[in-house]
Structures are given as structure tokens and as C-alpha cells.
Biopython code that builds the backbone (N, CA, C, O; Angstrom):
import numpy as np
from Bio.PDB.StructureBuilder import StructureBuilder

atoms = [
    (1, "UNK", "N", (102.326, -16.720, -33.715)),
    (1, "UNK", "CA", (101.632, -15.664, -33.012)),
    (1, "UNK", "C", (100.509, -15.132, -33.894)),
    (1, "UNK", "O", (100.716, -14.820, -35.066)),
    (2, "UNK", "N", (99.192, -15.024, -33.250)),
    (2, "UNK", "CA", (98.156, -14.475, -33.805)),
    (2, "UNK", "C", (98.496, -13.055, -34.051)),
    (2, "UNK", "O", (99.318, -12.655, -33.227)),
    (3, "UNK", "N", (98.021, -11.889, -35.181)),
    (3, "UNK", "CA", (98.414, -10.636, -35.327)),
    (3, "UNK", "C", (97.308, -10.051, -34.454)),
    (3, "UNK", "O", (96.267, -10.645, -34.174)),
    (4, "UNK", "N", (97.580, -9.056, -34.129)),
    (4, "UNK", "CA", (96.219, -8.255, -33.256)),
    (4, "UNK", "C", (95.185, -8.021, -33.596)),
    (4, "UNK", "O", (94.396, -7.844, -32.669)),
    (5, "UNK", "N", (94.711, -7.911, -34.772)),
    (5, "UNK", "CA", (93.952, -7.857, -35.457)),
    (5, "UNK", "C", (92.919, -8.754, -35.108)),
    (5, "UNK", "O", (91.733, -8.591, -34.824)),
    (6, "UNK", "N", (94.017, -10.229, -35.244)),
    (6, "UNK", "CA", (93.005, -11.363, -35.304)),
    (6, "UNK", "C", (92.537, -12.311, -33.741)),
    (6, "UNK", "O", (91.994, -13.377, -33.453)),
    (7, "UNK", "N", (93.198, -11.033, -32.991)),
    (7, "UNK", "CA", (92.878, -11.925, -32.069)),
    (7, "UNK", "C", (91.689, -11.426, -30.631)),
    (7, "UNK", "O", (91.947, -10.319, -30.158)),
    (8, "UNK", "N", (90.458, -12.200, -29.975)),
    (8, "UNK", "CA", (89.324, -11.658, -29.270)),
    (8, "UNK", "C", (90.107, -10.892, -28.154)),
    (8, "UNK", "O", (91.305, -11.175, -28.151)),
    (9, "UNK", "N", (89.804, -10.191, -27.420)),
    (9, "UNK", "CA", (89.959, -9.748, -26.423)),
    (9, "UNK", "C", (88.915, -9.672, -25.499)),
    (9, "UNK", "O", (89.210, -9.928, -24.332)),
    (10, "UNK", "N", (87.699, -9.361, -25.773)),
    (10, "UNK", "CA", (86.324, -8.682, -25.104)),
    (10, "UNK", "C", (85.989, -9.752, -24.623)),
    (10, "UNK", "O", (86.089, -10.804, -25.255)),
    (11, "UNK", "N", (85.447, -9.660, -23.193)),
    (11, "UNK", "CA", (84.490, -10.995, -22.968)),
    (11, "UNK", "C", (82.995, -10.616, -23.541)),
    (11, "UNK", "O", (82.448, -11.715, -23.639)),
    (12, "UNK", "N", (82.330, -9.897, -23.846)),
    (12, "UNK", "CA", (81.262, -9.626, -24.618)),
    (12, "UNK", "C", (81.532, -10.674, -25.898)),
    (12, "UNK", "O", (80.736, -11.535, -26.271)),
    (13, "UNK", "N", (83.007, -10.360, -26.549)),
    (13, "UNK", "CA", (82.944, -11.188, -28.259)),
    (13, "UNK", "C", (82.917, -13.097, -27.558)),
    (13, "UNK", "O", (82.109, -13.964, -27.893)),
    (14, "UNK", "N", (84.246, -13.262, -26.405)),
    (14, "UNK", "CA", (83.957, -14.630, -25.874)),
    (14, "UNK", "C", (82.633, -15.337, -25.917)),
    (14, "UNK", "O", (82.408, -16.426, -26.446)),
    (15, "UNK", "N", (81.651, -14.426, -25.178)),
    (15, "UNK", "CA", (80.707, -15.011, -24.184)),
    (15, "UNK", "C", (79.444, -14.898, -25.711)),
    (15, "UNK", "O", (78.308, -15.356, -25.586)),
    (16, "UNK", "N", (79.762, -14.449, -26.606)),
    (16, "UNK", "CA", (78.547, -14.542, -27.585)),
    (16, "UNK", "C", (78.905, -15.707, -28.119)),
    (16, "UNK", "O", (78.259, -16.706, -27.803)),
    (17, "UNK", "N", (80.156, -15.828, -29.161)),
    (17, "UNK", "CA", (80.542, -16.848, -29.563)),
    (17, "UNK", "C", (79.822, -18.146, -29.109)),
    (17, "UNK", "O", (78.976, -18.788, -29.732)),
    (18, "UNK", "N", (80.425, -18.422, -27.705)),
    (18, "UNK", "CA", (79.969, -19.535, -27.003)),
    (18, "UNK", "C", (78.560, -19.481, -27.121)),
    (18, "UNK", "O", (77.829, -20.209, -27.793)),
    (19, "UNK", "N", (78.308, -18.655, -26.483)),
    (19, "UNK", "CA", (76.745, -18.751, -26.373)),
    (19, "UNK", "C", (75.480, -18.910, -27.525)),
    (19, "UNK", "O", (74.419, -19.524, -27.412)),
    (20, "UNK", "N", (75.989, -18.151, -28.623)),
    (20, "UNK", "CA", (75.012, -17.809, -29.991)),
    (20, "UNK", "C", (76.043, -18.883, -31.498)),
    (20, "UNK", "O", (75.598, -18.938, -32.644)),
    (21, "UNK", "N", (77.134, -19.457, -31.145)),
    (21, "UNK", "CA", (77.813, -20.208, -32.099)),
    (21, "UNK", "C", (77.514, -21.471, -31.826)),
    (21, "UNK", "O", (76.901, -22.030, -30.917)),
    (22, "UNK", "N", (78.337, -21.980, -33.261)),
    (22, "UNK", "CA", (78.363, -23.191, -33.636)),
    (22, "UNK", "C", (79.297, -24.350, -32.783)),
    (22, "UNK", "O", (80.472, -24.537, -33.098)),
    (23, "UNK", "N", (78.666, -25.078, -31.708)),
    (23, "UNK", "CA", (79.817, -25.970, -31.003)),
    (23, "UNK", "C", (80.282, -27.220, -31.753)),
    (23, "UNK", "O", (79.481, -27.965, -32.317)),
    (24, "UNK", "N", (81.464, -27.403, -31.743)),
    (24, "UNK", "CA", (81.553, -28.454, -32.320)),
    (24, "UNK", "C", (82.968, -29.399, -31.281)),
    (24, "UNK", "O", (84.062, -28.901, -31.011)),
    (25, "UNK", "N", (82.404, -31.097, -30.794)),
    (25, "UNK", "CA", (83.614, -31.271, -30.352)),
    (25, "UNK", "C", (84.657, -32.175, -30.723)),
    (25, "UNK", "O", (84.449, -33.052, -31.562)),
    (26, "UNK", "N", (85.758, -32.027, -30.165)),
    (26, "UNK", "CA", (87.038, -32.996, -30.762)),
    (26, "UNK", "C", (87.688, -33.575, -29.984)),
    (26, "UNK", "O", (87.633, -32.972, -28.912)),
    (27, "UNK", "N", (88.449, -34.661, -29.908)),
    (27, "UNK", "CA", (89.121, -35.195, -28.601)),
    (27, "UNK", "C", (89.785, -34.291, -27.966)),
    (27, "UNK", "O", (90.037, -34.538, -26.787)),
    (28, "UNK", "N", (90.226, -33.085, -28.505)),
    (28, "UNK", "CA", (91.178, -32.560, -27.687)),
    (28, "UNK", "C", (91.088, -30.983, -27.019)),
    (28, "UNK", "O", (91.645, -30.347, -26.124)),
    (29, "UNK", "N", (89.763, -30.723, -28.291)),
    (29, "UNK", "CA", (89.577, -29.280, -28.243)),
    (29, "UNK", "C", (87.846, -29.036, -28.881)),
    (29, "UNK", "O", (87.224, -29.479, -29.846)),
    (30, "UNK", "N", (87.514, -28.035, -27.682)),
    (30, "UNK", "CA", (86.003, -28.080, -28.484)),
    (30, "UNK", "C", (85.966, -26.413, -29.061)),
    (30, "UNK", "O", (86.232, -25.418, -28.387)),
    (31, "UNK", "N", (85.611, -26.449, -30.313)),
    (31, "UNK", "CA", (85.745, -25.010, -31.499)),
    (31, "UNK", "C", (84.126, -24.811, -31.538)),
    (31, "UNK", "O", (83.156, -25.499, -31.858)),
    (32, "UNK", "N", (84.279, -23.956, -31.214)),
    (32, "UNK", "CA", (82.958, -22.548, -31.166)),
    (32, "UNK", "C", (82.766, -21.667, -32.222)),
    (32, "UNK", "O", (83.461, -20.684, -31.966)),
    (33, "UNK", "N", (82.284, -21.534, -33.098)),
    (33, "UNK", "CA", (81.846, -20.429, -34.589)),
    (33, "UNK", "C", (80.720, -20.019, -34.592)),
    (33, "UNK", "O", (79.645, -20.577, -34.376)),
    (34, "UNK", "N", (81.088, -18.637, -34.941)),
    (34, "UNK", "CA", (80.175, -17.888, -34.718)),
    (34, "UNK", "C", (80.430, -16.731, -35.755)),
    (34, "UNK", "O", (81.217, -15.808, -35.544)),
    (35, "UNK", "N", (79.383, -16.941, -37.352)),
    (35, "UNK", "CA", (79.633, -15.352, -38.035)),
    (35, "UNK", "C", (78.632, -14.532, -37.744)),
    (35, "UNK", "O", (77.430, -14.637, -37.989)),
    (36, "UNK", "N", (79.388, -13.497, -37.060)),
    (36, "UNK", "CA", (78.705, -11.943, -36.452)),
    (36, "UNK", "C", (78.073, -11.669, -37.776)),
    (36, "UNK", "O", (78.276, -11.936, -38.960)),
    (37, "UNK", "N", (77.299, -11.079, -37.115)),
    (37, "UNK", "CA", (76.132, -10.156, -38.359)),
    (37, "UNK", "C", (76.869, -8.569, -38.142)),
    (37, "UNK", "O", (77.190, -7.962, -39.164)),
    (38, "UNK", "N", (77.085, -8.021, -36.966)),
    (38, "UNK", "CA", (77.656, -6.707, -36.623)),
    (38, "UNK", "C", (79.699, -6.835, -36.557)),
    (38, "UNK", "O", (80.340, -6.105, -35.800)),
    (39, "UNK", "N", (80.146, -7.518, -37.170)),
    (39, "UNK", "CA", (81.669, -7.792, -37.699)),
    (39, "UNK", "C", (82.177, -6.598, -38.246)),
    (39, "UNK", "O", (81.724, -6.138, -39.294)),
    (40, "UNK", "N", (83.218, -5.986, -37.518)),
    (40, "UNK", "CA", (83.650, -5.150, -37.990)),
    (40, "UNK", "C", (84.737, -5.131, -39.513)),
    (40, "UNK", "O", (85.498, -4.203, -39.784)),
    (41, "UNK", "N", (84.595, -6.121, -40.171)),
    (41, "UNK", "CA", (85.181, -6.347, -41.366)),
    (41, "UNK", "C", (86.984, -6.499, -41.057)),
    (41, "UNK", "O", (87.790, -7.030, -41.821)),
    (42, "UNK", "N", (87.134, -6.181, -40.390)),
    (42, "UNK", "CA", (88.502, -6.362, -40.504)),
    (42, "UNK", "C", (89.519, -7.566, -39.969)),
    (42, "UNK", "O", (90.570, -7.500, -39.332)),
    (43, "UNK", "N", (88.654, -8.860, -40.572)),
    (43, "UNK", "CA", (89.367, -9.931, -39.945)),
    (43, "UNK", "C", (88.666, -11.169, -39.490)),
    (43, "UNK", "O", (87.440, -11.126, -39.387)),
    (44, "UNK", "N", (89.094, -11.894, -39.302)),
    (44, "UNK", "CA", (88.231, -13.074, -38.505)),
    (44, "UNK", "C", (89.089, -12.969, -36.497)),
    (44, "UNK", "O", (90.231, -12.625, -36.191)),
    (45, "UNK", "N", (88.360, -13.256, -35.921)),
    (45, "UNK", "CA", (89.026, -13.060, -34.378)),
    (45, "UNK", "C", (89.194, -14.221, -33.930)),
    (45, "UNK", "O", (88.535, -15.004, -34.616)),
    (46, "UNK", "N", (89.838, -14.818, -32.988)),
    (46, "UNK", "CA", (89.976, -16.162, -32.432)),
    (46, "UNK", "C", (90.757, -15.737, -31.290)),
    (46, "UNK", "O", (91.809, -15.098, -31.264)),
    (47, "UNK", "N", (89.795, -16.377, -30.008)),
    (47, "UNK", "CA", (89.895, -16.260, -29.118)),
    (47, "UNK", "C", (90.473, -17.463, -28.302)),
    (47, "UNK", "O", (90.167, -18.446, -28.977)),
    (48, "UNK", "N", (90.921, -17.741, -27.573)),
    (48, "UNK", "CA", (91.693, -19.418, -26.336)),
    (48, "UNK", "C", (90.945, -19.229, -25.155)),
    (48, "UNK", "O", (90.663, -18.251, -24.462)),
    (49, "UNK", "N", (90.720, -20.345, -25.121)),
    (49, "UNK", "CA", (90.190, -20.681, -23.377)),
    (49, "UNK", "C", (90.943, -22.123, -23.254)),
    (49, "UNK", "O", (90.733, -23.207, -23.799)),
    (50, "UNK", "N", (92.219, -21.532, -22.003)),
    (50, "UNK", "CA", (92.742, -22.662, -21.313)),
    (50, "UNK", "C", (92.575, -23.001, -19.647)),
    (50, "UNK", "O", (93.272, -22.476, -18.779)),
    (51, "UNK", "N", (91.728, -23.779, -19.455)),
    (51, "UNK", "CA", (91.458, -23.867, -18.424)),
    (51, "UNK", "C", (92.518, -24.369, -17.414)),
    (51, "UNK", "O", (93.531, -24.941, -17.816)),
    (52, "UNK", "N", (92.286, -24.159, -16.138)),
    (52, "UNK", "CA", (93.259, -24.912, -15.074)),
    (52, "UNK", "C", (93.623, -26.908, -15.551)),
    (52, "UNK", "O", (94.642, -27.555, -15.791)),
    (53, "UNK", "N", (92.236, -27.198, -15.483)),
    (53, "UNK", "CA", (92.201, -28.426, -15.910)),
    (53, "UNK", "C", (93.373, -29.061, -16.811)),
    (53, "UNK", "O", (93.987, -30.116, -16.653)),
    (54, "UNK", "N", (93.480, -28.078, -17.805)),
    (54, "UNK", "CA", (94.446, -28.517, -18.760)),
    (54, "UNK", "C", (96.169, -28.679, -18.114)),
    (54, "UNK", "O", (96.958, -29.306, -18.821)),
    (55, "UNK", "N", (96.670, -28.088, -16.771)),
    (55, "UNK", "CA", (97.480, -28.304, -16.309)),
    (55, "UNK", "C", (98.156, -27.101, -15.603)),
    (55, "UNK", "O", (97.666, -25.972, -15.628)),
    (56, "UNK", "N", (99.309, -27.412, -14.974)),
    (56, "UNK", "CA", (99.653, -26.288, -14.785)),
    (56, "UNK", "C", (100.158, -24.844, -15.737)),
    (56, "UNK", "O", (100.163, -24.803, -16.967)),
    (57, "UNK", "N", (100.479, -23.955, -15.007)),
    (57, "UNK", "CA", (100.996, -22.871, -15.790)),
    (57, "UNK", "C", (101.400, -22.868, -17.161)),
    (57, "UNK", "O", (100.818, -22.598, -18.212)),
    (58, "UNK", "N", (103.041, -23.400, -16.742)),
    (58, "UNK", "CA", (103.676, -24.304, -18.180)),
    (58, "UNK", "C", (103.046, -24.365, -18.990)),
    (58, "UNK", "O", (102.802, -23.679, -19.983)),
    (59, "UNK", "N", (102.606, -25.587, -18.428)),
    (59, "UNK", "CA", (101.331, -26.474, -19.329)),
    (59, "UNK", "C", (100.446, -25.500, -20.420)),
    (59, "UNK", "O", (100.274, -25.419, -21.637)),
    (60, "UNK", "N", (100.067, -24.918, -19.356)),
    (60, "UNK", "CA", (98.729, -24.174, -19.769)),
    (60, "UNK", "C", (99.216, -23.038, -21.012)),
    (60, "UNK", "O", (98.453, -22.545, -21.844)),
    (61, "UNK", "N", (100.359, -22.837, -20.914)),
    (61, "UNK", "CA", (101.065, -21.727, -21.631)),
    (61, "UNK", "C", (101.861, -22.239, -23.094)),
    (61, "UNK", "O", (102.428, -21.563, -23.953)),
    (62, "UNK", "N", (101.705, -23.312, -23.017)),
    (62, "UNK", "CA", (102.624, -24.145, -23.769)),
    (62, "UNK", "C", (101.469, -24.766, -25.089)),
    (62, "UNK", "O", (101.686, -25.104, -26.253)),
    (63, "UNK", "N", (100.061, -24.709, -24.165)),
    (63, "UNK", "CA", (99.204, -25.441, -25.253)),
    (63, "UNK", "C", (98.713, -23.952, -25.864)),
    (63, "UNK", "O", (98.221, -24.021, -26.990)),
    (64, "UNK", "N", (98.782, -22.695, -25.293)),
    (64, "UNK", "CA", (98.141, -21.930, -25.578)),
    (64, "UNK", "C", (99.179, -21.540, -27.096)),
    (64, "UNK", "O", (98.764, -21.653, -28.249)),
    (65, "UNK", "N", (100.400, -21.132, -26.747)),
    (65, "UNK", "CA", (101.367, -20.703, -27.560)),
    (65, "UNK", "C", (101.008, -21.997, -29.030)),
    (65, "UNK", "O", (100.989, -21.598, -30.195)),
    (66, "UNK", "N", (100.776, -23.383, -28.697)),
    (66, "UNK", "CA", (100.433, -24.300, -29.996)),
    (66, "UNK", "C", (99.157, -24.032, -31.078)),
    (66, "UNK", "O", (98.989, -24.309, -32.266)),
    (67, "UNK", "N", (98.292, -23.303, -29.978)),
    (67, "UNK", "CA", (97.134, -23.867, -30.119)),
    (67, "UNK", "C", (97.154, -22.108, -31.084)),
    (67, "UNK", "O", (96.634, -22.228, -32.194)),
    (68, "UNK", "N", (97.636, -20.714, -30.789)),
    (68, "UNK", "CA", (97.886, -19.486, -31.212)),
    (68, "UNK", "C", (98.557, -19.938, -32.627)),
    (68, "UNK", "O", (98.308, -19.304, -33.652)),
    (69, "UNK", "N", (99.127, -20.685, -32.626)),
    (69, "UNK", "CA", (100.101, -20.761, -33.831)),
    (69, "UNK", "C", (99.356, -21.819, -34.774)),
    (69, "UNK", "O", (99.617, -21.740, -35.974)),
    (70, "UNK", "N", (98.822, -22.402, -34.522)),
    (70, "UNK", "CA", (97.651, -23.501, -35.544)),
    (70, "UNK", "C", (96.634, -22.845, -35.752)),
    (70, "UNK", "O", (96.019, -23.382, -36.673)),
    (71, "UNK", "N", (95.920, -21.612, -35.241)),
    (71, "UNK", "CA", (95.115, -20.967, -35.442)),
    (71, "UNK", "C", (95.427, -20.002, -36.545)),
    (71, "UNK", "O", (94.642, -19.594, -37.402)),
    (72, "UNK", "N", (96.649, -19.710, -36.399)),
    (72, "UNK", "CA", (97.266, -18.463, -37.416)),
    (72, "UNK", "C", (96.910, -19.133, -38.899)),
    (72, "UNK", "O", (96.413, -18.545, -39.860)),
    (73, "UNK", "N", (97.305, -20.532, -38.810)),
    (73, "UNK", "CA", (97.251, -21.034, -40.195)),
    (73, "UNK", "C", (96.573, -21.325, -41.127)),
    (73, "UNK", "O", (96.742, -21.599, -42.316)),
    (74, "UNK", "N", (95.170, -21.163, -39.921)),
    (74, "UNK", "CA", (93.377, -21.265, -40.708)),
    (74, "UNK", "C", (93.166, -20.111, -40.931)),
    (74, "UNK", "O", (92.069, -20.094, -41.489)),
    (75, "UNK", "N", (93.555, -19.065, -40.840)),
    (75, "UNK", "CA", (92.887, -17.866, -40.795)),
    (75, "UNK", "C", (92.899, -17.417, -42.475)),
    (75, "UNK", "O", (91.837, -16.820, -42.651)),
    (76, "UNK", "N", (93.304, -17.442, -43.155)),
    (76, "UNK", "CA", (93.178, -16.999, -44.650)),
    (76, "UNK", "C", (91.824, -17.675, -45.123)),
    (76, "UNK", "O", (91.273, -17.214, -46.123)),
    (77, "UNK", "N", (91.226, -18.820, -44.403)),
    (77, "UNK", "CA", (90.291, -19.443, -44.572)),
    (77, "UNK", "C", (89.050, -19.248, -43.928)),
    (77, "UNK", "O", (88.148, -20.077, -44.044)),
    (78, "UNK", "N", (88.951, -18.379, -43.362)),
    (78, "UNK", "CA", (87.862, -17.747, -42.487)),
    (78, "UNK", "C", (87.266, -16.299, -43.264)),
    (78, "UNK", "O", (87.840, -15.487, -43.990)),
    (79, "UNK", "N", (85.977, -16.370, -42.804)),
    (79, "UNK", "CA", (85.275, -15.279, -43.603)),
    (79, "UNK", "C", (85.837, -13.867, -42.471)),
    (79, "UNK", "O", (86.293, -14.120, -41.356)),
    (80, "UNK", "N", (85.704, -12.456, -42.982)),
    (80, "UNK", "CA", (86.207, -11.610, -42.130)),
    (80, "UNK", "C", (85.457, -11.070, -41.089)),
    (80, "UNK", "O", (85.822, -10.228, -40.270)),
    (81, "UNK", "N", (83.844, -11.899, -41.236)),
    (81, "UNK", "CA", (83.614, -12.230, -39.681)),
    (81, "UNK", "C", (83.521, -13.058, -39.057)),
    (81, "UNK", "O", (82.647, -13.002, -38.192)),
    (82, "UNK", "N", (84.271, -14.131, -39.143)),
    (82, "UNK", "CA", (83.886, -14.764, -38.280)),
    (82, "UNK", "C", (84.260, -14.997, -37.039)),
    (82, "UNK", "O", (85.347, -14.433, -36.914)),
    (83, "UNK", "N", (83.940, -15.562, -35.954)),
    (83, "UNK", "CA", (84.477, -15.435, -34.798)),
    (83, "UNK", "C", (84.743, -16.553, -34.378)),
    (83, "UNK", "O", (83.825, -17.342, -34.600)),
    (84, "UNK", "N", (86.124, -17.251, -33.547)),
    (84, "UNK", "CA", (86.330, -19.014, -33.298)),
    (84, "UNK", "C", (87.094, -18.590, -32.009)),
    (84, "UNK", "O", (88.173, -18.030, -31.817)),
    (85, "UNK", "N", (85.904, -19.179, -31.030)),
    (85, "UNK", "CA", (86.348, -19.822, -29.645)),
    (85, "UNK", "C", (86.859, -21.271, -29.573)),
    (85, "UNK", "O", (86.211, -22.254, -29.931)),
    (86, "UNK", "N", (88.213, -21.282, -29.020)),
    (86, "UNK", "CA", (89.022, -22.823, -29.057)),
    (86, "UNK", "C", (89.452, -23.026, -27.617)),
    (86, "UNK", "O", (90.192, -22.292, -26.961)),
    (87, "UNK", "N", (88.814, -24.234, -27.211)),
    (87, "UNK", "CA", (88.340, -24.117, -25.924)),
    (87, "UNK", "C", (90.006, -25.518, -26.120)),
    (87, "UNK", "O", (90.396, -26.172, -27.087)),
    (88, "UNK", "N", (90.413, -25.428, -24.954)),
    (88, "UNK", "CA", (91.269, -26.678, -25.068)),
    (88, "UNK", "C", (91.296, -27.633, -23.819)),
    (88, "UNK", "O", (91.395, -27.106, -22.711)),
    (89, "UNK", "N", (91.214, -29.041, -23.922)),
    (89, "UNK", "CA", (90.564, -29.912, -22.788)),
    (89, "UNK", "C", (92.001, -30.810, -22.272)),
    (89, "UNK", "O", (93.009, -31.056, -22.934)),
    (90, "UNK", "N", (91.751, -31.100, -21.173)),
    (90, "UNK", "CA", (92.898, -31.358, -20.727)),
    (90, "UNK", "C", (93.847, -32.201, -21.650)),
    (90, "UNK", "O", (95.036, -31.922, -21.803)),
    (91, "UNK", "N", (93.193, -33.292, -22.268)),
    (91, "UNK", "CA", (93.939, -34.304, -23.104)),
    (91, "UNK", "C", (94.995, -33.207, -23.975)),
    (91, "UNK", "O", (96.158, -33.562, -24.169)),
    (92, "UNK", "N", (94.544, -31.959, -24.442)),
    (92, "UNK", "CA", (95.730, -31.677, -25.863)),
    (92, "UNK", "C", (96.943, -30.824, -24.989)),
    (92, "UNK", "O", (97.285, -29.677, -25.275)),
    (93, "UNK", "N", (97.445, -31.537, -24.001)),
    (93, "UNK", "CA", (98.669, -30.701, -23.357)),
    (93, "UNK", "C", (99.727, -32.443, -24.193)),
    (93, "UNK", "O", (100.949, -32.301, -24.141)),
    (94, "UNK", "N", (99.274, -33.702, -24.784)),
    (94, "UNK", "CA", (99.867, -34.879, -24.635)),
    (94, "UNK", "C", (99.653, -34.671, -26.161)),
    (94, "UNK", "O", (99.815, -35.775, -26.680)),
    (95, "UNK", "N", (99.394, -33.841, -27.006)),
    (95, "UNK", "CA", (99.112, -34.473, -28.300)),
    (95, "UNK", "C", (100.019, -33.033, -29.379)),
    (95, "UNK", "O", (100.039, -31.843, -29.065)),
    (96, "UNK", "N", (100.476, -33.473, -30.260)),
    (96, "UNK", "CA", (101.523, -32.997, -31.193)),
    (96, "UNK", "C", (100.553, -31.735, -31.900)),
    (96, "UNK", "O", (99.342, -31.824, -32.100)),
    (97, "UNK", "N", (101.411, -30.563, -32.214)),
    (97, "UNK", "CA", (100.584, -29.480, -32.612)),
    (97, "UNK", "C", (100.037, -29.989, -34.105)),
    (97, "UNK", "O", (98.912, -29.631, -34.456)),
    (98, "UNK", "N", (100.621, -30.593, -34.730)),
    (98, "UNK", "CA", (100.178, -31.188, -36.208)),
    (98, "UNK", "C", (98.361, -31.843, -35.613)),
    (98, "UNK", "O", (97.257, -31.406, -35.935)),
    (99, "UNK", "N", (98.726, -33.017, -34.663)),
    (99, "UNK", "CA", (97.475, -33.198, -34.226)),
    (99, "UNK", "C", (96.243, -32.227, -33.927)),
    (99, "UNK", "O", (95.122, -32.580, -34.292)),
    (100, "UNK", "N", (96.388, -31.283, -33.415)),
    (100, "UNK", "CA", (96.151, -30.071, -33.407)),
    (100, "UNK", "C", (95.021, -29.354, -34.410)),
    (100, "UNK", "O", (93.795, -29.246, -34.419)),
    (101, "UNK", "N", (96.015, -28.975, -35.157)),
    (101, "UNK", "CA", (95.659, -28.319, -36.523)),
    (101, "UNK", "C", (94.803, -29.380, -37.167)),
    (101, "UNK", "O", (94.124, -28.782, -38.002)),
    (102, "UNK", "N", (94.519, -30.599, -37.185)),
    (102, "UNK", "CA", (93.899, -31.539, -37.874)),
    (102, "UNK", "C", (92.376, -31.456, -37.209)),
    (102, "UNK", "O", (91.372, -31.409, -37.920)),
    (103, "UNK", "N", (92.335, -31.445, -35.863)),
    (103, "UNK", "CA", (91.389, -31.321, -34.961)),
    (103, "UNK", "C", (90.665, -29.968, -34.842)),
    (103, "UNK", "O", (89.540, -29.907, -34.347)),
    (104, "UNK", "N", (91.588, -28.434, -35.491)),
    (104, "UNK", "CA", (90.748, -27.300, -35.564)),
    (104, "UNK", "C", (90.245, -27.231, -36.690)),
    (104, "UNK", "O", (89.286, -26.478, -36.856)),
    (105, "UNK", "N", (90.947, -28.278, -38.150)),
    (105, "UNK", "CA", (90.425, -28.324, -39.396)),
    (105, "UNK", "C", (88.868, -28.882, -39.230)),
    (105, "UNK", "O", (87.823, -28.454, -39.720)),
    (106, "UNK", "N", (89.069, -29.760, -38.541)),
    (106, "UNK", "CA", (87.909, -31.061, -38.462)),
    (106, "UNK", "C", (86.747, -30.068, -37.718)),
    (106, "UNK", "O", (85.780, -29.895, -38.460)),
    (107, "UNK", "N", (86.680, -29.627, -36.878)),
    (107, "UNK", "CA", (85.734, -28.748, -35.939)),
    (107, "UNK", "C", (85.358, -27.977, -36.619)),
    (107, "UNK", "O", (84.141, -27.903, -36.786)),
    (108, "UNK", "N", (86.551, -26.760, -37.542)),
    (108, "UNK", "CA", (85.661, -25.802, -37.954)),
    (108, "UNK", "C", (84.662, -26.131, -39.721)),
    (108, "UNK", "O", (83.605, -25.639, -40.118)),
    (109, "UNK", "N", (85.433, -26.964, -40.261)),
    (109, "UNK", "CA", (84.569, -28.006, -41.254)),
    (109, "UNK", "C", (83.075, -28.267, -40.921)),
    (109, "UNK", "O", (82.061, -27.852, -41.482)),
    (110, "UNK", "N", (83.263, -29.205, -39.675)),
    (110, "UNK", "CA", (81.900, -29.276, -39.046)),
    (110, "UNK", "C", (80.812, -28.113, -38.581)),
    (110, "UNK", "O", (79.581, -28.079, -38.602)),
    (111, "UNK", "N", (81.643, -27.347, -38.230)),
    (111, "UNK", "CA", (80.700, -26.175, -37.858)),
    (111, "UNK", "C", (80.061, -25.709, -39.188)),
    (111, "UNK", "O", (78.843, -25.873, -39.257)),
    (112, "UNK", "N", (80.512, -25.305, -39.967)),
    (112, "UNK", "CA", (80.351, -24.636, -41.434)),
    (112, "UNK", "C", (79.194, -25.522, -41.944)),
    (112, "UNK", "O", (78.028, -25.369, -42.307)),
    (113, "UNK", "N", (79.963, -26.385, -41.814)),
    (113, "UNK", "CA", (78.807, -27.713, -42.444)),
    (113, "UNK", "C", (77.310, -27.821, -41.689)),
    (113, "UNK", "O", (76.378, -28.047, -42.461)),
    (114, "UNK", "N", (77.007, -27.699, -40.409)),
    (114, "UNK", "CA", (76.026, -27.822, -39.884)),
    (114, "UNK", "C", (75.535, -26.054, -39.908)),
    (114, "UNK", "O", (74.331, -25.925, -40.127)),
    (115, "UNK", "N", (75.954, -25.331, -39.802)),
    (115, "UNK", "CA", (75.791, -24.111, -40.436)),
    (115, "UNK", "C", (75.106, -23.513, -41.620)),
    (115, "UNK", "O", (74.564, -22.432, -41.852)),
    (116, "UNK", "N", (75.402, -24.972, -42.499)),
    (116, "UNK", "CA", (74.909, -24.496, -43.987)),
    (116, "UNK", "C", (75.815, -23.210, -44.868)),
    (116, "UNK", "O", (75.647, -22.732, -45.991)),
    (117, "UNK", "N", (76.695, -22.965, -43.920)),
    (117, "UNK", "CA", (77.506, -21.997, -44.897)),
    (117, "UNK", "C", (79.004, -22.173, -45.348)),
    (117, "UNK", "O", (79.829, -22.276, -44.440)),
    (118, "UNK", "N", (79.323, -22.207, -46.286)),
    (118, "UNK", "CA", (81.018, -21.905, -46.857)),
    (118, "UNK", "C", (81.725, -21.440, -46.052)),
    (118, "UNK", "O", (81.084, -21.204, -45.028)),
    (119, "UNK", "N", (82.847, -21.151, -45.967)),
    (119, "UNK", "CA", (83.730, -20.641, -45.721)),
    (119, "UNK", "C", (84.151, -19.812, -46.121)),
    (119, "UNK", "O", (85.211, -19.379, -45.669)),
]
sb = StructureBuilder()
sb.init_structure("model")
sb.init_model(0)
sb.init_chain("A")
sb.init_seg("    ")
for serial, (resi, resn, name, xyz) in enumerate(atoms, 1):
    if name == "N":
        sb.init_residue(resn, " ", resi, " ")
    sb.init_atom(name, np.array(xyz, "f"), 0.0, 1.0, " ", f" {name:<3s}", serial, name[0])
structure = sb.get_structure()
């Protein structure tokens, strides 16, 4: 479980992310970064978008709860603004949360990297 702290709520923080961040995609999941200039310091945020696509309810609840808990584990590694939209595509309802975590490593790497900035 993400702590509250760390996790988006606003569609204002969603819809910038996407819009003004870094896309990056993966077979299973496409990761969005974005470091706010106006970050309220207290954290990095990470937000889920599970679409219908990805399956039913269950489904949909099941990748979210994986996808919350692989997120928790990057977070010591994130600057305390940054912001990560994790969009998840139908394929990662079939793929192991380890897979997962390899695929939000790989995305947010890339982002940083085409970014020009550290972590």
C-alpha cells in the first residue's frame, strides 16, 4: 500500500503529469514523470490509471493493488517532487508483479535519462 502522502489524488496533478511529463513505454505499462517546479516537498506522488481495457473489475483491482505495491518500492528513489503516472495496458493483468517492478525500473530510468536529470 502506497502511504497517503505518496499517493495523487487531484486530476489537476494526473492531467499535468501526462500532459507536461516524461512518457516512457513498456510492454505492459506506460510511466509518465514529471518533476514539478511548484512540489510541495513532501514526497514524490504516484498516481494509477487502470483502464476498462485492462479487464474486468477483479482484474482491474488486482493489477492496481500490484502495481500500488511495486510502486511503494521505488519511492525512496524518487526526488520529493516528483510526480509518476503508471498507466497499465491490458497485457500486465498476465504478467508476475516481479515483472512489474522491472518494467517501472526500466521506464522511470528512461525517463530520467531522456530528462537529463538524476534521480
Amino acid at each position: 500500500m502506497l502511504p497517503a502522502r505518496n499517493r495523487m489524488r487531484r486530476s489537476s496533478e494526473f492531467d499535468a503529469t501526462v500532459k507536461y511529463g516524461i512518457r516512457t513505454v513498456q510492454p505492459d505499462v506506460v510511466v509518465h514523470v514529471r518533476r514539478a517546479s511548484d512540489g510541495d516537498g513532501k514526497g514524490p506522488r504516484v498516481g494509477l490509471v487502470i483502464a476498462k481495457p485492462v479487464g474486468s473489475a477483479v482484474e482491474r483491482h488486482r493489477v492496481a493493488r500490484r502495481l500500488r505495491h511495486v510502486a511503494r518500492t521505488v519511492l525512496a528513489e524518487l526526488d520529493q517532487s516528483d510526480q509518476v503516472v503508471i498507466r497499465a495496458l491490458p497485457s500486465s493483468r498476465n504478467v508476475s508483479s516481479v515483472w512489474l517492478e522491472q518494467q517501472l525500473r526500466s521506464g522511470l530510468r528512461r525517463a530520467f535519462e531522456a530528462a537529463g536529470t538524476d534521480r
